[in-house]
C-alpha positions as CSV (number, residue, x, y, z in Angstrom):
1,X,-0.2,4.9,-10.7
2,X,2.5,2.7,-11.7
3,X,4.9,5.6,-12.6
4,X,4.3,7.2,-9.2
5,X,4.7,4.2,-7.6
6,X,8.4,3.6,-9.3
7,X,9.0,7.4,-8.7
8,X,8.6,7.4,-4.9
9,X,10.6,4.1,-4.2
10,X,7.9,1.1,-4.4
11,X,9.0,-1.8,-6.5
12,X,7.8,-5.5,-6.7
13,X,4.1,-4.2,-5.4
14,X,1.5,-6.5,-5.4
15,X,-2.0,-7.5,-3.7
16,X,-3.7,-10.8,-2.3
17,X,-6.8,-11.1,-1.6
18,X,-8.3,-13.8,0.2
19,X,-12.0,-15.1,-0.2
20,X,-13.1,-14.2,3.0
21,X,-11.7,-10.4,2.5
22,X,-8.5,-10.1,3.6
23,X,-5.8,-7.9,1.7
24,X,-2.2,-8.6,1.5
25,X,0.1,-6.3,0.4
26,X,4.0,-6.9,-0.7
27,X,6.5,-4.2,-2.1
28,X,10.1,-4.1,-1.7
29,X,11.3,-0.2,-1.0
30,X,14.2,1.0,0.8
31,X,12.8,3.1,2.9
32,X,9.0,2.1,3.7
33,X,8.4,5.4,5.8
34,X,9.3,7.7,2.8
35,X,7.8,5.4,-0.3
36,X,4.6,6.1,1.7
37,X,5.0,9.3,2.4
38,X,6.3,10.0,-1.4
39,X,2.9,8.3,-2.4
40,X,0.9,10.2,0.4
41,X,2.0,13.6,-1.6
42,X,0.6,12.5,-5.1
43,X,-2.2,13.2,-7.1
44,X,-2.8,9.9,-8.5
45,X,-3.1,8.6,-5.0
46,X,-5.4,10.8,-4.0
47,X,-7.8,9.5,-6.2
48,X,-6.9,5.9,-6.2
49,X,-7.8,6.2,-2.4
50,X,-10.9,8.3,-3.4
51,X,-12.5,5.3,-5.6
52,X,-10.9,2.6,-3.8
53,X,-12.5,3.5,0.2
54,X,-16.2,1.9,-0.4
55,X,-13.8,-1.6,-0.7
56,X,-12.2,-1.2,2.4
57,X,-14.1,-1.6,6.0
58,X,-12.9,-0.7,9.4
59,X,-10.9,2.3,8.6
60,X,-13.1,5.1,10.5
61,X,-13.0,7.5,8.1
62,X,-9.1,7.4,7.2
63,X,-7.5,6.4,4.1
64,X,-6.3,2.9,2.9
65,X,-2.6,3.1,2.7
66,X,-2.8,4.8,6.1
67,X,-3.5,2.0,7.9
68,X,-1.0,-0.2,6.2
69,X,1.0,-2.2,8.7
70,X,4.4,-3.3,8.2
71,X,4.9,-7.6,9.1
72,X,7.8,-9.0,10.6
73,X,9.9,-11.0,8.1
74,X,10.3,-14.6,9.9
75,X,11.5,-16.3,7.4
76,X,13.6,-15.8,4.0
77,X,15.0,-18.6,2.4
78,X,18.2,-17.3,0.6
């Protein structure tokens, strides 16, 4: 997973989870469209998405990473 990860453009990817359920992602990538779509395309996702969908509720059939939602940045200190 990692390698494919690092092969279609995600880097600094991690997950928060909060007590009452909800999941955070981060990753830095320079083109967010195409790191997912690079993903979308490989094996290793497929089955990370296979044994991951009983954890993840509200998605009506569809897969995890395709209802990932980009936030606004309002704030970077730099």
């Amino acid at each position: 997973m990692l390698a494919a990860l690092s092969a279609t453009g995600w880097s600094n990817y991690s997950l928060f989870l909060r007590p009452d359920g909800l999941l955070v992602g981060y990753l830095e990538t320079e083109d967010f469209a195409a790191a997912l779509a690079g993903m979308a395309e490989s094996e290793v996702n497929a089955r990370w998405q296979a044994e991951m969908a009983p954890f993840f509720e509200g998605l009506d059939g569809g897969a995890a990473d395709e209802a990932m939602t980009p936030l606004a940045e309002v704030f970077h200190l730099d």
